[in-house]
Backbone as JSON, one array per atom type, in Angstrom:
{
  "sequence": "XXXXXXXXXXXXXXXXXXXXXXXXXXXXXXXXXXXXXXXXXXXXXXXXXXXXXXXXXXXXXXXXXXXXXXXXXXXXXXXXXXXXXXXXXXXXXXXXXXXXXXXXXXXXXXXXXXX",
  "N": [[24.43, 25.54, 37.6], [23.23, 23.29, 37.78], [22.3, 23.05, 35.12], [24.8, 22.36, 33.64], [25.81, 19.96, 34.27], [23.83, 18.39, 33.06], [24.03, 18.26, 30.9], [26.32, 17.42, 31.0], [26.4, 14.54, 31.15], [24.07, 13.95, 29.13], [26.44, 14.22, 27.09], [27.89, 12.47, 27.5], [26.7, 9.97, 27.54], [25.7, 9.85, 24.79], [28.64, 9.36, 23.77], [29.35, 7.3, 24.97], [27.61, 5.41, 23.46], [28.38, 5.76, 21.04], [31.34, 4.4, 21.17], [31.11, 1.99, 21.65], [30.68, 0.59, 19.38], [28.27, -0.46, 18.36], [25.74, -1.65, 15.69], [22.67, 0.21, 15.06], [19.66, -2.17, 14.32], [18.76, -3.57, 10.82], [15.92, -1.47, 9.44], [14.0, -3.4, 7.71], [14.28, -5.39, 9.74], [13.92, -4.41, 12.25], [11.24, -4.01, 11.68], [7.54, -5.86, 11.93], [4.47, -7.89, 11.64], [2.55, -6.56, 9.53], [3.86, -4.28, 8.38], [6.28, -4.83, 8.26], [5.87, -7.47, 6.37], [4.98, -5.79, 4.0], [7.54, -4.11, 3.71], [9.26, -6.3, 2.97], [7.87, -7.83, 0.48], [8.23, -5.27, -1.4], [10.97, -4.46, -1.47], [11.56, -7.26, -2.93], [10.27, -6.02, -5.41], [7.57, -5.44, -5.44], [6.07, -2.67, -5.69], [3.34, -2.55, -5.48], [1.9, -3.56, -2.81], [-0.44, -3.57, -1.47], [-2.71, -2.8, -3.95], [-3.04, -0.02, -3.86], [-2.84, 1.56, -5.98], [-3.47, 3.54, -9.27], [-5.48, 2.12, -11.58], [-4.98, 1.7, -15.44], [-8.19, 1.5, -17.35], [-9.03, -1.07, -19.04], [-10.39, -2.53, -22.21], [-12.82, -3.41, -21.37], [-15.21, -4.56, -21.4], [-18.47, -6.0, -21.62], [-17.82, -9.05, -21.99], [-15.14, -9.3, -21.63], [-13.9, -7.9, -19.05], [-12.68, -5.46, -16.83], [-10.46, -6.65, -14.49], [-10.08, -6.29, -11.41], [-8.0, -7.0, -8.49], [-8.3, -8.34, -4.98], [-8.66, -9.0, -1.99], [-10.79, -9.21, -0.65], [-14.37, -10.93, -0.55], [-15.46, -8.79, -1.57], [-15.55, -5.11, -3.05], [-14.95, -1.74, -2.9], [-14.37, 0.37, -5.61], [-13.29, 3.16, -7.52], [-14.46, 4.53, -10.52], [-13.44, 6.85, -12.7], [-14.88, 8.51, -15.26], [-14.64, 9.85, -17.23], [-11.77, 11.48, -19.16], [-10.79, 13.66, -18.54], [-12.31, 14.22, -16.25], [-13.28, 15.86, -12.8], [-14.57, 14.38, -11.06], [-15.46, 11.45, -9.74], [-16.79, 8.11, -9.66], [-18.08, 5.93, -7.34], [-18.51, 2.42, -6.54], [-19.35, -0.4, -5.45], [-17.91, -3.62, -6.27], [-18.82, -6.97, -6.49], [-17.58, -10.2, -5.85], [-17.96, -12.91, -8.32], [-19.84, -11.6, -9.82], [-19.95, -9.46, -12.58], [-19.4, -5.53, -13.01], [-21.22, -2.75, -13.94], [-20.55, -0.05, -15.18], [-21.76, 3.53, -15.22], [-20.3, 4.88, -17.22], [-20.25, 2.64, -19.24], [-18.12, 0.97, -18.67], [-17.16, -2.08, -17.63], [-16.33, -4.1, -14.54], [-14.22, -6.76, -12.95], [-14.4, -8.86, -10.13], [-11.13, -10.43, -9.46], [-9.31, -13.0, -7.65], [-6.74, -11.56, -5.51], [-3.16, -12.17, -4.94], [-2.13, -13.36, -1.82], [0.3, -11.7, 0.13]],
  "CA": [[25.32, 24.41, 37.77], [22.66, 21.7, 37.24], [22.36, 22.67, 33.51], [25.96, 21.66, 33.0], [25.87, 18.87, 35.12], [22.91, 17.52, 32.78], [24.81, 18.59, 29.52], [27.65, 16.44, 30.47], [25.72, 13.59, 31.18], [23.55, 13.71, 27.81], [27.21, 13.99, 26.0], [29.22, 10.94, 28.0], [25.61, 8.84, 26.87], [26.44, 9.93, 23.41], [29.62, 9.13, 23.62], [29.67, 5.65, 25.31], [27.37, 4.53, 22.35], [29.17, 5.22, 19.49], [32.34, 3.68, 21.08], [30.5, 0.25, 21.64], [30.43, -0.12, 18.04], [27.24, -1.76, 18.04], [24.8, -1.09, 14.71], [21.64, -0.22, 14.82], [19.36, -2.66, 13.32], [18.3, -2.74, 9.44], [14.31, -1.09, 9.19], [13.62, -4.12, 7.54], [14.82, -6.21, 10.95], [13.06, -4.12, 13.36], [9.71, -4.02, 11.43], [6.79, -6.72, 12.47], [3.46, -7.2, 11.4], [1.7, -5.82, 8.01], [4.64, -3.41, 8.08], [7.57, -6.07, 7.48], [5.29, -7.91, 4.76], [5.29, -4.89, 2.61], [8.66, -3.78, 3.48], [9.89, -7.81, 2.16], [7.23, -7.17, -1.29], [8.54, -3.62, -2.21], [12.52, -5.55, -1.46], [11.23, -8.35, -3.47], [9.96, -5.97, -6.65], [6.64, -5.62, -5.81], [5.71, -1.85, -5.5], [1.94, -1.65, -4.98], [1.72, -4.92, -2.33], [-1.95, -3.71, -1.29], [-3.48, -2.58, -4.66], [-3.77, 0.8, -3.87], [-2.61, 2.36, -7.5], [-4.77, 3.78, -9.86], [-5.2, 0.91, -12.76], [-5.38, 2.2, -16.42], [-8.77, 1.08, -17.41], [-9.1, -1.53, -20.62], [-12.06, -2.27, -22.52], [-14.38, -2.54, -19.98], [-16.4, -4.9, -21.97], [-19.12, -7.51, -20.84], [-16.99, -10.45, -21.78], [-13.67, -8.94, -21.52], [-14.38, -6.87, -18.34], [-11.41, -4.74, -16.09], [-10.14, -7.04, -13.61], [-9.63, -5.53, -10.47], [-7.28, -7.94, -7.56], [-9.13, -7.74, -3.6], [-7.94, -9.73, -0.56], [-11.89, -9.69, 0.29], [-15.33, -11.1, -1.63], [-15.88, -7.44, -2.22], [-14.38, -4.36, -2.92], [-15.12, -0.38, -3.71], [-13.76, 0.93, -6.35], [-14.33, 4.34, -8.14], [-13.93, 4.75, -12.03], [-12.73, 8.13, -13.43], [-15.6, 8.4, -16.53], [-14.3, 10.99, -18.46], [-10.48, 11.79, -18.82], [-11.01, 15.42, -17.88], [-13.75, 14.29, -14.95], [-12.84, 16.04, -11.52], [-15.28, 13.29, -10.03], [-15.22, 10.03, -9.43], [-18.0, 7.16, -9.94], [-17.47, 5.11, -6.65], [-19.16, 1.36, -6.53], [-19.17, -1.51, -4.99], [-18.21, -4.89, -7.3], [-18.93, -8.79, -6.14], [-16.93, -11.52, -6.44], [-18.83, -13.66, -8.81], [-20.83, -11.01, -10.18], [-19.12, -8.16, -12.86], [-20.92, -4.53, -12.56], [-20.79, -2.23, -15.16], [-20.65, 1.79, -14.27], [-22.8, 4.49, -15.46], [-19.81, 4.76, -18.79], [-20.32, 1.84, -19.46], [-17.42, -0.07, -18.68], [-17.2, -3.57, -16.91], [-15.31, -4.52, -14.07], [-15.11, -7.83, -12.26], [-13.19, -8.44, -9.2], [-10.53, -11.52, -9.57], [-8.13, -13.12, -6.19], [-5.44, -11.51, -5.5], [-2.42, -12.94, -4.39], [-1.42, -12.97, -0.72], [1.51, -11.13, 0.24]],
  "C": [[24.61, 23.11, 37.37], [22.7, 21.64, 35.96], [24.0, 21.86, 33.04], [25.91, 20.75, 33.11], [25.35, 17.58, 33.83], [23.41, 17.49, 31.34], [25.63, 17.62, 29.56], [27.24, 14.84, 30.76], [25.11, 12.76, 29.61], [25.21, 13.39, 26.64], [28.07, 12.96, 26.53], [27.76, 9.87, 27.8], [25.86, 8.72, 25.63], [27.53, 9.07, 22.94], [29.59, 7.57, 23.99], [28.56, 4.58, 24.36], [27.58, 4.36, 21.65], [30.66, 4.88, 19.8], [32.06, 2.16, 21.31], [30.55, -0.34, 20.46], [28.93, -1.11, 17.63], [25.92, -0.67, 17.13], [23.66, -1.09, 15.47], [20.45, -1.28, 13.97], [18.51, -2.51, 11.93], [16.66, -2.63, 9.96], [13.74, -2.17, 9.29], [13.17, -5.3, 8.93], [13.4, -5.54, 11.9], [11.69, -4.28, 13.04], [8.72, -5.33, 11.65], [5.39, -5.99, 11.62], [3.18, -7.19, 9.7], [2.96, -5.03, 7.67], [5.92, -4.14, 7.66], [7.07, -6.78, 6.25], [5.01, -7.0, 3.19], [6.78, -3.93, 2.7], [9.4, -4.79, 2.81], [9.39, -7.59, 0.56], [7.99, -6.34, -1.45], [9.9, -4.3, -2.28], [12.25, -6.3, -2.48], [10.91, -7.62, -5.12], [8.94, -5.06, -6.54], [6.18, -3.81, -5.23], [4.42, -1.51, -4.97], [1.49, -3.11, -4.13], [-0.32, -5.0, -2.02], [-2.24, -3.17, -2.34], [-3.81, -1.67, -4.76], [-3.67, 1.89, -5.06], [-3.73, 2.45, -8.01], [-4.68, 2.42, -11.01], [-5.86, 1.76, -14.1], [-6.7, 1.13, -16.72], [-8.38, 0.19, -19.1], [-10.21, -1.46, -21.23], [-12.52, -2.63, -22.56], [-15.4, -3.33, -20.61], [-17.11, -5.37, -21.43], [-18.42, -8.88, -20.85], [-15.63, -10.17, -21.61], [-13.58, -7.68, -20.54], [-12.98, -6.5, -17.61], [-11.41, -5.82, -15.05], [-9.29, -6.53, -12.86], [-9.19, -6.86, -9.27], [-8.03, -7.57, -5.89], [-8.76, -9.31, -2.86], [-9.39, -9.95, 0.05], [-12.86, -10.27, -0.77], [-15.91, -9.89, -2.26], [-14.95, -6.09, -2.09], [-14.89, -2.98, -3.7], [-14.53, -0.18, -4.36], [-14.26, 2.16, -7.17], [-13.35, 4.25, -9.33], [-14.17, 6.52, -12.56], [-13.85, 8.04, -15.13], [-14.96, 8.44, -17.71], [-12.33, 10.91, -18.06], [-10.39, 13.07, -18.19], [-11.93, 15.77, -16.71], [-12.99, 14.48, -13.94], [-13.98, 15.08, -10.59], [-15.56, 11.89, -10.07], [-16.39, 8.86, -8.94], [-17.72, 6.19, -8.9], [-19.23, 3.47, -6.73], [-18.33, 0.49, -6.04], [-19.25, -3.46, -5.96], [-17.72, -5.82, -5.95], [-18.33, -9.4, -6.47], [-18.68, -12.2, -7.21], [-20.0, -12.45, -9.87], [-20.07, -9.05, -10.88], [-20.3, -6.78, -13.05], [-20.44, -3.75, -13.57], [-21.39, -0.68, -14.94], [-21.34, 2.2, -15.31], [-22.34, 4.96, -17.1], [-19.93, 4.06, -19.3], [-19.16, 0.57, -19.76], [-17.54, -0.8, -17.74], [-16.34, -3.64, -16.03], [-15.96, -5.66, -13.32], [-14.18, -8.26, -11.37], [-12.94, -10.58, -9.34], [-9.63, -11.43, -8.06], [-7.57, -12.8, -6.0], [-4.75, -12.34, -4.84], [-1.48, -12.6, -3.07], [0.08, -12.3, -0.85], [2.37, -12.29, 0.86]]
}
């Protein structure tokens, strides 16, 4: 007898919320935080708001080096050598100071732009 009891309970809760008519609110609404600033970007266009895509490399020179975007004065990044390399060259580039990997391409880390 209690199971019913508790059955008809759970379905007259049910019920007396979807005759209130009242929406839930949008994702966007409820979200706060880091989590609303890239739910507004991605809305806005902006697919990769923190940077975390891979970036096709260019070429990597000394004066025309890969600019990589970082929210800090520094920033790991690992470069892919080879096209066919299952491993990954990880380093650490400086603001102010471009580093140049073991293939010998250049990268040099530029500001990104707040969210």
């Amino acid at each position: 007898m209690k199971m019913s009891l508790r059955l008809f309970q759970a379905t007259s809760v049910a019920f007396r919320h979807k005759s209130s008519e009242q929406k839930l609110p949008n994702y966007i609404e409820h979200a706060t935080g880091l989590e609303r600033k890239e739910l507004l970007a991605r809305a806005a266009g902006n697919d990769d708001p923190f940077g975390m895509k891979v970036f096709k490399r260019g070429p990597g020179t000394k004066d025309n080096p890969n600019l990589i975007p970082s929210f800090e004065n520094k920033r790991i990044i690992g470069c892919i050598c080879e096209e066919d390399s299952t491993a990954i060259n990880w380093m650490w580039v400086h603001q102010d100071e471009p580093k140049r990997c073991g293939c010998g391409h250049w990268f040099k880390i530029v500001e990104a732009k707040p969210l």
